[in-house]
C-alpha positions as CSV (number, residue, x, y, z in Angstrom):
1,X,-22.0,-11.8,3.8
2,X,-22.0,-8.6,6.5
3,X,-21.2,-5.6,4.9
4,X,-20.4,-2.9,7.3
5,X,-19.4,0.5,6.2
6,X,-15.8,-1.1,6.6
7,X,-15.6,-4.1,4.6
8,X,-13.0,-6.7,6.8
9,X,-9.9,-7.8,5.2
10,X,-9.3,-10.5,7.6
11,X,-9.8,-14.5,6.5
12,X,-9.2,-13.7,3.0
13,X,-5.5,-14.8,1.1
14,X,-4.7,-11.7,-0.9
15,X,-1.9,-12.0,-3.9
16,X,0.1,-9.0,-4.6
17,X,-0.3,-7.5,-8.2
18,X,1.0,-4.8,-7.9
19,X,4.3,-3.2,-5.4
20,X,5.0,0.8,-5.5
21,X,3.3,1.4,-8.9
22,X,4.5,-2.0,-10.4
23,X,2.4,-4.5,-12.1
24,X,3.9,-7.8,-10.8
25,X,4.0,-10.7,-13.1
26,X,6.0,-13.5,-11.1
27,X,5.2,-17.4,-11.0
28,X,4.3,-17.3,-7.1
29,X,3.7,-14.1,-6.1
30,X,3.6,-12.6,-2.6
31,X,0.3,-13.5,-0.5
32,X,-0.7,-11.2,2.8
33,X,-3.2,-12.9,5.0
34,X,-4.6,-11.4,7.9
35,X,-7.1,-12.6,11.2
36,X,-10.1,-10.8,12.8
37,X,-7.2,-9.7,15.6
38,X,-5.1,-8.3,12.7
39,X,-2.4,-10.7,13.3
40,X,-0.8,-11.4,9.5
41,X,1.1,-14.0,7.5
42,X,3.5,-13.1,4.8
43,X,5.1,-14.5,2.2
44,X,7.3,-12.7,0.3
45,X,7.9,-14.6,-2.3
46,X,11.4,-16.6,-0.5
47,X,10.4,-16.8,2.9
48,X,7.6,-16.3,5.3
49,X,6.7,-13.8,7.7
50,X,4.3,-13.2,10.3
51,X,3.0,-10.4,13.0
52,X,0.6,-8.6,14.3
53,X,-1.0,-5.1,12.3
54,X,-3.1,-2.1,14.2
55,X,-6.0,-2.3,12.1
56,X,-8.4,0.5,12.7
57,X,-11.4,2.1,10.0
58,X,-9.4,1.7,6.8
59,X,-5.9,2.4,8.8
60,X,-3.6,0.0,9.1
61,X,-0.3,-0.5,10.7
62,X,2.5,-3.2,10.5
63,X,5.2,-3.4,13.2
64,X,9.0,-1.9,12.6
65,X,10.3,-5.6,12.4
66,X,8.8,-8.6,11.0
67,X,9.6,-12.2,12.6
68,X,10.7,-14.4,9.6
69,X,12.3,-17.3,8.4
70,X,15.7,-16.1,7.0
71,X,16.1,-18.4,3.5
72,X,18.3,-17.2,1.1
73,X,16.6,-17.0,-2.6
74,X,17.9,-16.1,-6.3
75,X,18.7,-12.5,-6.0
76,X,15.3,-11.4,-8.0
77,X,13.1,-13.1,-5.1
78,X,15.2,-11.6,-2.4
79,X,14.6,-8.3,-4.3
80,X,11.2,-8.5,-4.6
81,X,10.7,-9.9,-0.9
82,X,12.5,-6.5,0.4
83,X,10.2,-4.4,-1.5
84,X,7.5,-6.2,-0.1
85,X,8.5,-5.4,3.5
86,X,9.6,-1.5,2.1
87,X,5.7,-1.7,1.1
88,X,4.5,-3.5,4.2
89,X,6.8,-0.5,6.4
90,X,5.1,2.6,5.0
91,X,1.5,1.2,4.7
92,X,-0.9,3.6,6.9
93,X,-4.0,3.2,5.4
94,X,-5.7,0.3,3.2
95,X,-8.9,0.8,0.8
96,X,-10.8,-2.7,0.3
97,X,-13.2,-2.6,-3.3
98,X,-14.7,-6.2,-3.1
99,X,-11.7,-8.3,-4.2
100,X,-9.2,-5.8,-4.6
101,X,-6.8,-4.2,-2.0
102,X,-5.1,-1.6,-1.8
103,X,-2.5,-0.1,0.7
104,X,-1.5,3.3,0.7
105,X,1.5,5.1,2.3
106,X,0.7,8.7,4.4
107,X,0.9,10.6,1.1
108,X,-2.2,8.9,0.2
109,X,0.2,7.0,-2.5
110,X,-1.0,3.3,-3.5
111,X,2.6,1.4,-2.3
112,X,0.8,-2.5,-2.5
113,X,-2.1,-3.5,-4.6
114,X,-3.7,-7.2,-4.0
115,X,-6.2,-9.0,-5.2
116,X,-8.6,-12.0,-3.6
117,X,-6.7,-15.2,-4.3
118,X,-9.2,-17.4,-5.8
119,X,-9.2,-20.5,-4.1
């Protein structure tokens, strides 16, 4: 494996375990996967989503709106899907250590913790 002095994010299915300070324990938690161009797949934990994230030297990006399927889900999921997008919305910088992720909002605060999905 190539390990530049930014480690890539992209090709790798990351699980959320952790949204705005909250250790997640859910059955099928949210997954975030990105491609070398930065384009992403969501899912929130109801429905899916996908875009396309600026993805710069540990910056990152997501657009104001994210194309989705529109299922409606128990109230929890639905909950827990819109505080994934809240997370998503206010991301502007990302920290990769090996298999762990972490996105953090302009304040430098962790908003989305992930970890490498094991296969």
């Amino acid at each position: 494996a190539m390990e530049g002095d930014m480690p890539s994010i992209a090709g790798i299915p990351w699980q959320v375990s952790e949204i705005g300070g909250r250790l997640l324990v859910v059955e099928d938690a949210p997954t975030l996967a990105f491609d070398a161009e930065g384009n992403f797949v969501m899912y929130g934990g109801c429905n899916r989503f996908t875009g396309s994230a600026e993805i710069g030297a540990g910056t990152i990006s997501f657009p104001e709106a994210f194309a989705g399927t529109r299922m409606m889900c128990p109230e929890p999921r639905m909950a827990l899907e819109q505080s994934m997008v809240d997370a998503l919305g206010s991301a502007t910088g990302y920290v990769r250590n090996g298999s762990l992720l972490s996105l953090t909002n302009a304040a430098g605060v962790t908003v989305l913790r992930l970890n490498e999905r094991p296969e």
